[in-house]
C-alpha positions as CSV (number, residue, x, y, z in Angstrom):
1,X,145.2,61.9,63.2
2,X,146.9,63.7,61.0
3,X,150.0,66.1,62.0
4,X,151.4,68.7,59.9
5,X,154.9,71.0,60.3
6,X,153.5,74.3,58.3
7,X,155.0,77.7,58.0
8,X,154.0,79.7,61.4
9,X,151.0,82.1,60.4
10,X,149.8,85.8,61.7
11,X,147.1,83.4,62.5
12,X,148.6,80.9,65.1
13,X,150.2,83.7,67.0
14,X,147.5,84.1,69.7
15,X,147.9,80.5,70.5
16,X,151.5,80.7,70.5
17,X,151.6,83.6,73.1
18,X,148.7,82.0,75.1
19,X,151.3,79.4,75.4
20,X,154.2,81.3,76.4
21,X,152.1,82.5,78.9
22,X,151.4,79.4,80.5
23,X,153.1,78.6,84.1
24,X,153.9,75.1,83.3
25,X,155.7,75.6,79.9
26,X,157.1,79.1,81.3
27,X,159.0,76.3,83.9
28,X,159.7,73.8,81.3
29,X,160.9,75.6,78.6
30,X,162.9,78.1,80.8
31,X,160.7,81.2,79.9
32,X,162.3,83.8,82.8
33,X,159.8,86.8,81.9
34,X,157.2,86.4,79.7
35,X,156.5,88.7,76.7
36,X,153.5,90.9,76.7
37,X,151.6,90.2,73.4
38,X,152.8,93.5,71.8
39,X,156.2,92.4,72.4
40,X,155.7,88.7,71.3
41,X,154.0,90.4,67.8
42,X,157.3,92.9,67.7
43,X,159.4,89.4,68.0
44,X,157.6,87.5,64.9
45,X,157.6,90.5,63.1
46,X,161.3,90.3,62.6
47,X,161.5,86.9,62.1
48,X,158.4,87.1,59.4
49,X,160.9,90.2,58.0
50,X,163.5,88.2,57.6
51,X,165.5,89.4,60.3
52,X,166.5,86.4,62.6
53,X,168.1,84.1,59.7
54,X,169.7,82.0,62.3
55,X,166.1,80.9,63.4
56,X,163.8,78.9,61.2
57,X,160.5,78.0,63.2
58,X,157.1,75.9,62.2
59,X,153.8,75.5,63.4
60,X,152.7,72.1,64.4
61,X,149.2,71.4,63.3
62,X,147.3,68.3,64.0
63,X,143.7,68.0,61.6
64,X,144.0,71.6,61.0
65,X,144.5,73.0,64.1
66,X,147.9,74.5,65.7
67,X,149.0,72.4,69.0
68,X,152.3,73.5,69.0
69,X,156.2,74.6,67.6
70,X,158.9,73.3,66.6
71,X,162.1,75.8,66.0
72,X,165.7,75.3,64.7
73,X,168.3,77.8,65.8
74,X,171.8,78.0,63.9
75,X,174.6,78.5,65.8
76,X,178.0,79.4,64.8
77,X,179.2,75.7,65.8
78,X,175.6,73.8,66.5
79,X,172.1,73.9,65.2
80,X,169.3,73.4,68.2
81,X,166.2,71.8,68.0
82,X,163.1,73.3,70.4
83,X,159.6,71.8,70.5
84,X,156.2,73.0,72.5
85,X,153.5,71.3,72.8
86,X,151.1,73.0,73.7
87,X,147.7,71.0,73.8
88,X,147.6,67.2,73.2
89,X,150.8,66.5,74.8
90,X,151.8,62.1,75.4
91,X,149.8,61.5,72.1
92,X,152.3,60.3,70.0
93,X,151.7,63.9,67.7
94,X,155.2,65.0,69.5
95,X,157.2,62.3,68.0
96,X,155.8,62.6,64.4
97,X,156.1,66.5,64.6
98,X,160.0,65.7,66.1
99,X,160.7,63.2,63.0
100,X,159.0,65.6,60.3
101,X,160.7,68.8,61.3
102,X,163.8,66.3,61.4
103,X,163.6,65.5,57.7
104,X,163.0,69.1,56.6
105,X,165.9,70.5,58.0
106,X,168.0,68.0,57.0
107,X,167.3,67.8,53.7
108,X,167.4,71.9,53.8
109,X,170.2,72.2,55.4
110,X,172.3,69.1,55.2
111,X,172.3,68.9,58.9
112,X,173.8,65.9,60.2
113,X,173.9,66.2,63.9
114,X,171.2,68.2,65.9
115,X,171.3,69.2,69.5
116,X,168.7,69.9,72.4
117,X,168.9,71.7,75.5
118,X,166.7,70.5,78.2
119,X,166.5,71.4,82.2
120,X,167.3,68.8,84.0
121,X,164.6,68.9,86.5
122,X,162.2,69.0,83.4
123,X,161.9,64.9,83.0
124,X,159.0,64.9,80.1
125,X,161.0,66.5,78.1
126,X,163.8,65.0,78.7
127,X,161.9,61.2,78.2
128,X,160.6,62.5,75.1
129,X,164.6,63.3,73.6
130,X,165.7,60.2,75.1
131,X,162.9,58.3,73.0
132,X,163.5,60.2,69.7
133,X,167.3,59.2,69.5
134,X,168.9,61.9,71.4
135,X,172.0,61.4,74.0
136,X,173.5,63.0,76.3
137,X,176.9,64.4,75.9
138,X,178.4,65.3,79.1
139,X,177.7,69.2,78.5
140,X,175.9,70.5,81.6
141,X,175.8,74.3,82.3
142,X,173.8,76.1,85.2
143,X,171.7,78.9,84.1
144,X,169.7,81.3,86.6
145,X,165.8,80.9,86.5
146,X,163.9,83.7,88.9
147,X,166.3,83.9,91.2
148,X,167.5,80.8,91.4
149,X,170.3,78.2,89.7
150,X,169.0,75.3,87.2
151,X,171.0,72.6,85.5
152,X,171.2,72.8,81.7
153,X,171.6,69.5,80.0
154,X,173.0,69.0,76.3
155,X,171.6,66.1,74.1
156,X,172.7,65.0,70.9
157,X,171.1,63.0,68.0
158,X,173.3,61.7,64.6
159,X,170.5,62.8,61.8
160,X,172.4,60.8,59.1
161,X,171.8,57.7,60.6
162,X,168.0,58.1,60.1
163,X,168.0,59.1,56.7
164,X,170.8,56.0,55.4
């Protein structure tokens, strides 16, 4: 098995939207309204442009075919870490996608502390942080999701300290 972080392609972009399209990921990653495809292409299109340089975002690729993304998003004050899985999720392909990604945008970036935003009520997810080194940090913030209120939870993981 081998799992790859590559540069998101034209190519992967139907998988991606299938994805955000999904009920279950809509819920777990906090997707309110989903995009239609023209506006999901408008959205890459600007980052492909050059035009969201706050954002960096990979493909995850496991023996050559996408299964998911990883994203960084810089902050004034914080860089964020997102990952979807898409297919093959609780196959280990998570973790070695977490830790590549990881490496790249530390050694890019000189990153030394990264942070995650999970819901609360989203418990694979937030296993899966919990497992890869990240802690919480006391930050909760309630965010509306259709209509109703959902906790926010902030994690925290020292990069340094994998890389010494």
């Amino acid at each position: 098995m081998e799992v790859k972080i590559v540069e998101v392609e034209r190519r992967h972009l139907r998988s991606l939207h299938r994805w955000e399209m999904d009920e279950e990921l809509q819920q777990k990653t906090g997707v309110d309204v989903p995009r239609t495809y023209q506006q999901f292409l408008q959205s890459y299109d600007l980052y492909f442009k050059g035009e969201k340089p706050d954002l960096l975002l990979k493909a995850i690729e496991c023996d050559g075919e996408i299964i998911g993304k990883v994203e960084l998003y810089r902050a004034k004050d914080r860089d964020y870490i997102g990952i979807v899985l898409g297919d093959r999720q609780r196959s280990g392909i998570g973790t070695k996608a977490l830790q590549q990604f990881i490496e790249i945008i530390h050694y890019r970036y000189g990153i030394s502390n990264i942070f995650a935003e999970v819901f609360e009520d989203n418990d694979q997810s937030l296993r899966f942080f919990q497992k890869n080194g990240f802690e919480f940090i006391g930050e909760e913030v309630v965010e509306w999701f259709r209509g109703k209120p959902r906790t926010l939870i902030t994690l925290k993981k020292n990069v340094e300290e994998a890389f010494r």
